[in-house]
C-alpha positions as CSV (number, residue, x, y, z in Angstrom):
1,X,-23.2,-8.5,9.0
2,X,-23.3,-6.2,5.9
3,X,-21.9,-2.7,6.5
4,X,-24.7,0.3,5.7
5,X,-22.4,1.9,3.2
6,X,-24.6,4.6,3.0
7,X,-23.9,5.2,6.8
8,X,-20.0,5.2,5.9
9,X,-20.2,7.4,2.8
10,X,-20.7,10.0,5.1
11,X,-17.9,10.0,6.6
12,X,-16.2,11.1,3.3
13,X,-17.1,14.9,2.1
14,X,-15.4,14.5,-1.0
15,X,-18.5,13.3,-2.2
16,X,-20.0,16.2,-2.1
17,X,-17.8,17.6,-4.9
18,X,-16.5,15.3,-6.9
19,X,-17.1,11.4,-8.1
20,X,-13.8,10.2,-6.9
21,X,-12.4,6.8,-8.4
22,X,-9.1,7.3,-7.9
23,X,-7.9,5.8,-4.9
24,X,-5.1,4.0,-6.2
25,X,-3.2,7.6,-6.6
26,X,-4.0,9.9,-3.5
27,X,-6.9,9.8,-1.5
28,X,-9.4,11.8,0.3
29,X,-9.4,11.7,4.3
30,X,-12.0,10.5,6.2
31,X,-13.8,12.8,8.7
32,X,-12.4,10.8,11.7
33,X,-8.6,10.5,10.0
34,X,-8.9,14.2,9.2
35,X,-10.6,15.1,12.8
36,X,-7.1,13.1,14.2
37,X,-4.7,15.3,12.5
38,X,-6.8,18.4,13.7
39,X,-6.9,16.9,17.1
40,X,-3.2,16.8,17.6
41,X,-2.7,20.2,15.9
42,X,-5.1,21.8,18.6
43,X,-3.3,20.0,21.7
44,X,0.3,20.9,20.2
45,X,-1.0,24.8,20.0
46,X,-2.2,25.1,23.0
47,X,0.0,22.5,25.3
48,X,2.8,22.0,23.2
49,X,4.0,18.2,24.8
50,X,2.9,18.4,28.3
51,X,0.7,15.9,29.9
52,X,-0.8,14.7,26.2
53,X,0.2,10.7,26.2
54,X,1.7,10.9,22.7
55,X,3.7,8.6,22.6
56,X,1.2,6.2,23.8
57,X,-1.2,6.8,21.4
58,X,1.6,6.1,18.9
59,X,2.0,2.4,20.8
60,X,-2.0,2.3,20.6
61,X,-1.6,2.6,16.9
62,X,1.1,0.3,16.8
63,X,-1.4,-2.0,17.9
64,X,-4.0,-1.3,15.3
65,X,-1.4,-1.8,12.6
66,X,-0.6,-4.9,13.6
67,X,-4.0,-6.5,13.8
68,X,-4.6,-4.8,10.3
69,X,-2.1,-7.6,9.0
70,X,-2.0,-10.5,11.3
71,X,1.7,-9.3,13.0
72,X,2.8,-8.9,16.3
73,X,3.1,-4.7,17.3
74,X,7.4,-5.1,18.0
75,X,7.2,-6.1,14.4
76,X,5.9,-2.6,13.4
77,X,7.8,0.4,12.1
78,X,6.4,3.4,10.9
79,X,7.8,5.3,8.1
80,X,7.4,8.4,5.9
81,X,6.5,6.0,2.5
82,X,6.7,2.9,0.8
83,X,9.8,3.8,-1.0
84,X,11.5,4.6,2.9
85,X,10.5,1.0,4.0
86,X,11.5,-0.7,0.3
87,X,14.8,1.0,0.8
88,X,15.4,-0.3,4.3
89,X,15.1,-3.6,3.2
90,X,17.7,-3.0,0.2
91,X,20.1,-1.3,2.3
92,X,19.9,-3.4,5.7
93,X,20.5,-6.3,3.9
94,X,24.5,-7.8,3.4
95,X,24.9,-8.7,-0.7
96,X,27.3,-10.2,-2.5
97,X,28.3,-9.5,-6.3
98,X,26.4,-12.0,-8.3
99,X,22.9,-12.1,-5.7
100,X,20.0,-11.4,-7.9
101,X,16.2,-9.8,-7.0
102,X,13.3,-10.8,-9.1
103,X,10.4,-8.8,-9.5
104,X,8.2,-7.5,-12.5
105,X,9.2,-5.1,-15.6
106,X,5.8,-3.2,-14.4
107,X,6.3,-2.1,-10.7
108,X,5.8,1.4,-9.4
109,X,9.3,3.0,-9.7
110,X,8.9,2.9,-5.1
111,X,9.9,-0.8,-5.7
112,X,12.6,-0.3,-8.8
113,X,14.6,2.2,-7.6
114,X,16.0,0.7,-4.4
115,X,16.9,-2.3,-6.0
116,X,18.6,-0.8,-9.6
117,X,20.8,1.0,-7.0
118,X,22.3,-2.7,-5.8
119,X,23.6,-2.7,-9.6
120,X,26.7,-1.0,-8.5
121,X,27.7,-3.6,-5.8
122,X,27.4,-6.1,-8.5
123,X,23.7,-6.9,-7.0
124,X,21.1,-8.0,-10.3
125,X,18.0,-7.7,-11.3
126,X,15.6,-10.4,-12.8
127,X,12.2,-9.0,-14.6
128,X,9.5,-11.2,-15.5
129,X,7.7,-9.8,-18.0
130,X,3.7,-8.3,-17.8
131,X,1.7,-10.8,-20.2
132,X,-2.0,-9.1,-20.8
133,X,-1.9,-7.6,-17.4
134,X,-1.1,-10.1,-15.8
135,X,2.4,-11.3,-13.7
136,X,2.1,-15.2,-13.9
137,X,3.3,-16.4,-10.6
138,X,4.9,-19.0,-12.3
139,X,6.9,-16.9,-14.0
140,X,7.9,-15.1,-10.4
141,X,8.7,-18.4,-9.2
142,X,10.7,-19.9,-12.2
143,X,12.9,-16.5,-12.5
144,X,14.1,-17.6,-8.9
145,X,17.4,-19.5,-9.0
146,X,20.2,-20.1,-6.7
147,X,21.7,-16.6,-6.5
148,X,18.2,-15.4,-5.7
149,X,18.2,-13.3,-2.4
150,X,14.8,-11.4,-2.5
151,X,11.7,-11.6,-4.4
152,X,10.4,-7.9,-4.7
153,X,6.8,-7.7,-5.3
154,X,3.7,-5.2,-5.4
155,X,0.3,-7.0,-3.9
156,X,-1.5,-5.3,-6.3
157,X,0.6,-3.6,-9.5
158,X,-0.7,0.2,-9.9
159,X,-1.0,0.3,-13.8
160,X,-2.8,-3.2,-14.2
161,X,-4.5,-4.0,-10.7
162,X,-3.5,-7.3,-11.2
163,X,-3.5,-8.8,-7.2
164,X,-0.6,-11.4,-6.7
165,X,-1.2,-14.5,-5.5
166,X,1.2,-13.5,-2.3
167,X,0.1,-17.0,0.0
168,X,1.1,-19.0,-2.9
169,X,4.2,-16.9,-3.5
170,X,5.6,-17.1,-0.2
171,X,5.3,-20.8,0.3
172,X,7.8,-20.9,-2.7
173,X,10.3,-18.2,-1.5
174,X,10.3,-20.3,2.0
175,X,11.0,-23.1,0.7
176,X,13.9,-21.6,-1.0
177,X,15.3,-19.7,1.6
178,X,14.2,-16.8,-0.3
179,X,12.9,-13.6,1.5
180,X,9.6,-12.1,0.4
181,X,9.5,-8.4,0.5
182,X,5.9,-6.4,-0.4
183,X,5.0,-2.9,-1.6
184,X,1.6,-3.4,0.3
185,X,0.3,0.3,-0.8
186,X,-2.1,-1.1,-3.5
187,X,-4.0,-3.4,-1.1
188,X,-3.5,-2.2,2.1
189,X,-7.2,-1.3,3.6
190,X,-8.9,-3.0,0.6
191,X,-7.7,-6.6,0.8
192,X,-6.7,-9.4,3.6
193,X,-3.0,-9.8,4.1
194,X,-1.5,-11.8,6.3
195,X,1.9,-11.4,6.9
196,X,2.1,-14.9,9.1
197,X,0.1,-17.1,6.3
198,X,1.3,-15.4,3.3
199,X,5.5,-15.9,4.8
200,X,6.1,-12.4,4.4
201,X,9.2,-11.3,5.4
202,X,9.3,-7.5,5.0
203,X,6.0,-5.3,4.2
204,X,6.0,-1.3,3.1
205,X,2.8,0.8,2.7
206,X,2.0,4.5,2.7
207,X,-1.2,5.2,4.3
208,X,-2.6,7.4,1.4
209,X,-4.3,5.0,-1.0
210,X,-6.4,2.4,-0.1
211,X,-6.4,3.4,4.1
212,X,-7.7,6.6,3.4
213,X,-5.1,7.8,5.4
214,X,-2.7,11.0,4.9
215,X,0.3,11.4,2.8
216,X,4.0,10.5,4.7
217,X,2.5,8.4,7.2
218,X,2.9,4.3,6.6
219,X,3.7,1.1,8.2
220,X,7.0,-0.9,7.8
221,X,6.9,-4.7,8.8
222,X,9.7,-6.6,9.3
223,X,9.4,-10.7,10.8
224,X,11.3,-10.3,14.6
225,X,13.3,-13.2,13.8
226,X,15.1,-11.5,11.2
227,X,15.5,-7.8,12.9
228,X,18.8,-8.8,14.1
229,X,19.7,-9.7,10.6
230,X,18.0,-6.9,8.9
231,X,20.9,-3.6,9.6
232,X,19.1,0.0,10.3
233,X,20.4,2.0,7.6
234,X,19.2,5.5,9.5
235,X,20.2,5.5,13.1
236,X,19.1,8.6,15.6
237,X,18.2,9.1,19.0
238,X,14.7,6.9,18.9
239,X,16.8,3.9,17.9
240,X,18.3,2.6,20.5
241,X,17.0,1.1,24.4
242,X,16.2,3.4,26.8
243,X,16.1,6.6,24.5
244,X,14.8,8.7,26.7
245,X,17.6,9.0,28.6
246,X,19.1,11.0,26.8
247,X,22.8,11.7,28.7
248,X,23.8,7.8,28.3
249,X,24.9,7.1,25.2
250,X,24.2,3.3,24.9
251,X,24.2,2.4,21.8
252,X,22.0,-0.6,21.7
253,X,19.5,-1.2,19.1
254,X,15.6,-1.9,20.6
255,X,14.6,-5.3,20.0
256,X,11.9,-4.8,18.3
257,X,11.0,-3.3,14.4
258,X,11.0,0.4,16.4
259,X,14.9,0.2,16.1
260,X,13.9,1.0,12.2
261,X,12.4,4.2,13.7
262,X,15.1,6.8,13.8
263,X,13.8,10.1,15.2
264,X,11.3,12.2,16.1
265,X,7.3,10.9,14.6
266,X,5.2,13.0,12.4
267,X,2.7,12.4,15.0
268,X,-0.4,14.7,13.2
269,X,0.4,12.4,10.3
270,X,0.4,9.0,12.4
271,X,-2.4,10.2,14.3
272,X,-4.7,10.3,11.1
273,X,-3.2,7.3,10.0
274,X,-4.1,5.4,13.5
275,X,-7.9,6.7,12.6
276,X,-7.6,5.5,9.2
277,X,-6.5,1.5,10.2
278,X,-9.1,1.8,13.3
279,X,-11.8,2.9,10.5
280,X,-11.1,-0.2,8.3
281,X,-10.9,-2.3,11.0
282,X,-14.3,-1.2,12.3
283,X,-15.7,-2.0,8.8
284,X,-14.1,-5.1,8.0
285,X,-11.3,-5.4,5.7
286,X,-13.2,-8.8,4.7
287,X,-16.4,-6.9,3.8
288,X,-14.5,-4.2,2.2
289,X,-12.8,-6.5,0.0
290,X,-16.4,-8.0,-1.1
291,X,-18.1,-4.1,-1.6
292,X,-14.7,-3.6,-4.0
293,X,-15.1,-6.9,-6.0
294,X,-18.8,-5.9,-6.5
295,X,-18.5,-2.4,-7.4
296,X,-15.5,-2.8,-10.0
297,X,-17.1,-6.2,-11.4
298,X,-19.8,-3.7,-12.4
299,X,-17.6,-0.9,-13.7
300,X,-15.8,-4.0,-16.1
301,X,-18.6,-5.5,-17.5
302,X,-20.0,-1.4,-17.8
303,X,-16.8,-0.5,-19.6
304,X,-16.8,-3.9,-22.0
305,X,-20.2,-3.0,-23.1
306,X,-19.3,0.6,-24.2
307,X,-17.0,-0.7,-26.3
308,X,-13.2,-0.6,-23.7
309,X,-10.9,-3.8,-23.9
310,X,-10.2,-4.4,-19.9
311,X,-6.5,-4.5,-19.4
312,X,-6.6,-5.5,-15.5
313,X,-6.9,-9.6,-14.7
314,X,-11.0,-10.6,-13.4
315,X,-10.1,-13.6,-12.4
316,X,-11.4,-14.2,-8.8
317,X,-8.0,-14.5,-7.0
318,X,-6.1,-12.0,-9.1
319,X,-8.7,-9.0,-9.2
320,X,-8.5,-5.6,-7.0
321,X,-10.0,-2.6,-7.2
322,X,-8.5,-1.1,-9.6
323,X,-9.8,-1.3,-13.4
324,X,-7.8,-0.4,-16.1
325,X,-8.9,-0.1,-19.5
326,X,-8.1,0.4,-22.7
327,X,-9.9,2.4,-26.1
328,X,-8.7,1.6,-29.7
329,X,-9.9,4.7,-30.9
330,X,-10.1,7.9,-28.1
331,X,-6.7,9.5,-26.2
332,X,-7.2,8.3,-22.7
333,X,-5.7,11.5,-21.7
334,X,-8.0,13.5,-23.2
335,X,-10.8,11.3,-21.7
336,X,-9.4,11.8,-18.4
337,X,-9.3,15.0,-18.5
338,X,-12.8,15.8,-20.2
339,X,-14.2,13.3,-17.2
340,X,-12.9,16.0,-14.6
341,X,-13.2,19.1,-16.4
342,X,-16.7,18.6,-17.4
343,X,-18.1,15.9,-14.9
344,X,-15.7,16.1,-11.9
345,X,-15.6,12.3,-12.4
346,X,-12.3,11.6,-11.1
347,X,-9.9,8.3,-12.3
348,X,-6.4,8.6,-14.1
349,X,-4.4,7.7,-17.1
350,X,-1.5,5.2,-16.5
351,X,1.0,3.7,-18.9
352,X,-1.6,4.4,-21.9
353,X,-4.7,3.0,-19.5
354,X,-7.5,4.2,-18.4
355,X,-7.7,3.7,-14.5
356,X,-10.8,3.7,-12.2
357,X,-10.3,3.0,-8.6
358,X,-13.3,3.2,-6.9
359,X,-14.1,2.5,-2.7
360,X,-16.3,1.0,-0.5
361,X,-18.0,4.5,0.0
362,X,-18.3,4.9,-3.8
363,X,-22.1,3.9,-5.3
364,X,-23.6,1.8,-8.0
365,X,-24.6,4.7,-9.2
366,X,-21.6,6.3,-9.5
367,X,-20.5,3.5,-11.2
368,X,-22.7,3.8,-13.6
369,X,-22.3,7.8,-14.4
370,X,-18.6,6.9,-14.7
371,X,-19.3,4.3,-17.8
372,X,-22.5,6.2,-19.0
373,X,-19.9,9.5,-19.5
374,X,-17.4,7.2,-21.2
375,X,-17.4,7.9,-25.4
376,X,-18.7,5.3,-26.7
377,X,-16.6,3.1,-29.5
């Protein structure tokens, strides 16, 4: 059945305001993600902890995440960001000088950092090189070689949009004995993954692009069979079996992904990020993914027309929903900013790009203001 987008927009009053295209930076909350965070603010002022369930609407949402990419829910962490869950994967694991990690020359620095800091243990990094937006997966593949530990890699890379081909990918790291690690944060409520058919190993997303959810509240995955193999890095209180009771010091890691989980939960943020995963799930991540490939299908061939080279990659498995485009002749940064200043028509300027973002709430018409307000060539 085909969503009544028109029924959903509402559930975004940032409409009312602005033209916003740029969920691949930070988005707006939904009226049910907000209403969560509010929710748990008004039971904590008035009840503090007593008699609320909490912690099982944190397992609830635990369950939510996991149907949201095909995983079991003991396979679910949450985290503060991408960059927490990226980092728990480069620190839990055991290296050896001379292991290497491929990835791109064009990743969001979330899913650089944590690996350049291997250097010091003698720990490498291969970078296959961005070739007209585009990351050839063959390229990803060949870079792989004997010494080849982890393949680091961004579903959908945040300059270029360009959507890796993560099924195909994974196939190849199993059959190397490779792991497969993914910043999900580009896809994550916009397109399919699964974690089980794609061979993902390890999975980090912040809730706050393409989930509509709120900032410092995301989802770590890691594959049970390799929990016991994968060391917790930060080790508290909510770590360990039976951590509630709280005068026997057992020190026994859960066996489960919550052993990831250190302390305390930022439970308004998980809250609105429970909303958030129940909202696209209620949709359809399936019929989102369609409304996107329409709506920024429109916005490329718009943009061509006026004159803008499109960076990001069309083809049908390797587009997303982000656009990026490029003008021989006007500043991008000026053009962003005259687009928001003078027709709060909001997108950004990355790495010299243009960047439009648009979502499933978005309109053709909005669509089209966005190109129509575009200098032409």
């Amino acid at each position: 059945m085909n969503p009544n987008w028109e029924t959903w927009r509402e559930q975004f009053p940032i409409t009312r305001n602005y033209n916003f295209q740029n969920h691949a930076a930070v988005c707006p909350l939904s009226k049910r993600a907000a209403d969560a965070g509010r929710e748990y603010f008004t039971l904590a002022e008035h009840h503090a902890y007593v008699h609320q369930g909490f912690f099982r609407r944190v397992e609830q949402i635990r369950q939510s995440a996991a149907r949201l990419i095909n995983a079991q829910p003991d396979e679910i962490a949450f985290i503060k960001n991408t960059s927490e869950g990226v980092s728990f994967v480069a620190n839990g694991l055991s290296w050896t000088s001379g292991d290497n990690v491929v990835l791109a020359n064009v990743e969001f620095p979330a899913n650089v950092y944590p690996w350049q800091a291997l250097q010091s243990r003698g720990v490498q990094m291969r970078m296959v090189l961005e070739e007209d937006g585009r990351i050839p997966i063959e390229q990803v593949m060949s870079a792989i070689n004997s010494r080849t530990r982890v393949v680091a890699v961004s579903s959908v890379q945040y300059a270029s949009g360009y959507r890796t081909d993560l099924a195909t990918l994974g196939e190849y790291c199993q059959s190397k004995g490779v792991f497969l690690c993914v910043d999900a944060i580009q896809s994550l409520g916009a397109f399919p993954i699964d974690v089980k058919g794609m061979n993902i190993d390890f999975l980090a997303a912040d809730g706050h692009k393409w989930l509509l959810g709120p900032e410092g509240a995301g989802l770590f995955y890691v594959r049970r069979e390799l929990q016991g193999y994968l060391r917790p890095t930060t080790i508290g209180w909510l770590s360990v079996r039976n951590a509630f009771d709280f005068g026997r010091y057992q020190f026994e890691f859960k066996d489960s992904a919550a052993r990831y989980e250190s302390g305390s939960y930022n439970l308004a943020g998980t809250f609105a990020l429970g909303a958030a995963i129940d909202l696209a799930l209620e949709i359809g991540i399936e019929n989102i993914s369609r409304r996107l490939i329409r709506l920024t299908d429109r916005l490329a061939a718009g943009v061509v027309e006026k004159g803008y080279r499109v960076v990001s990659s069309r083809r049908p498995t390797e587009a997303s929903a982000i656009v990026a485009f490029v003008s021989d002749t006007h500043d991008p940064k000026q053009i962003q900013a005259h687009l928001q200043s003078e027709h709060r028509i909001i997108i950004a300027e990355r790495s010299g790009r243009l960047r439009a973002s648009p979502h499933y709430y978005n309109t053709e018409r909005e669509i089209d203001q966005l190109v129509e307000t575009l200098p032409r060539h």
